[in-house]
N, C-alpha and C positions, 0 to 999 in steps of 0.2 A: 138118301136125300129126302128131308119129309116135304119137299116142295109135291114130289108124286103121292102121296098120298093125304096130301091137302088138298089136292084137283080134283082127286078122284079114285087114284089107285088104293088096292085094298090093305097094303102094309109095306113098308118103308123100315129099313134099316140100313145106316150109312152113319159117316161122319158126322159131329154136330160142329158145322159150320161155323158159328158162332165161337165156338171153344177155338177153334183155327184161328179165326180174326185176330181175339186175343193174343193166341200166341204169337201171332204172326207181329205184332205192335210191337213184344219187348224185343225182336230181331230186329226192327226199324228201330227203335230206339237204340240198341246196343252199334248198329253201324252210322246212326249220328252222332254218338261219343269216340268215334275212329277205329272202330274197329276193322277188321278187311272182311267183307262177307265168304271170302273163300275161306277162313278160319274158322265161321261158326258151323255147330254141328249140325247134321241133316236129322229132324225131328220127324216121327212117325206120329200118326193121331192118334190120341188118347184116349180120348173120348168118344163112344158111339153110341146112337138113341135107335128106341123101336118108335114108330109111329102105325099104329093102326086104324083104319075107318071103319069103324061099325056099320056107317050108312051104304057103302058097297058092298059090305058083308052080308046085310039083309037084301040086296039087289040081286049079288050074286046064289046066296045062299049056302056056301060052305058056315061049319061051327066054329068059331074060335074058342079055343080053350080058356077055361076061367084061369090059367097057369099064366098062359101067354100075356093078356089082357093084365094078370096082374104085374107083371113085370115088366111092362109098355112105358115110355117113358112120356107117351100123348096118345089118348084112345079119341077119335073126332065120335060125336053121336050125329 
């Protein structure tokens, strides 16, 4: 969840929430055209983001990899 490492924490990897919502909307929409919600299928998440804080990482002092950092999907300075 990158809400922890928007506070504060040094790196975050979780679901991207937003991607959820979405999907979450054509399942509201599909059960106000009548569909029966026990018919629709159980979705897994799809999508997952890195987020990393550079500014706790210079607090802390561990190195991040220039590997990681480039494949981060939001590095905070």
């Amino acid at each position: 969840m990158r809400l922890f490492a928007e506070v504060g924490g040094l790196i975050s990897y979780g679901v991207d929430q937003i991607d959820n919502f979405r999907r979450a909307a054509t399942y509201v929409d599909r059960i106000l055209k009548g569909e029966k919600p026990s018919e629709l299928p159980v979705q897994a998440p799809v999508k997952f983001e890195l987020v990393i804080n550079l500014k706790t990482a210079k607090t802390l002092g561990p190195t991040i990899p220039p590997v990681l950092l480039a494949t981060a999907d939001e590095v905070i300075e």
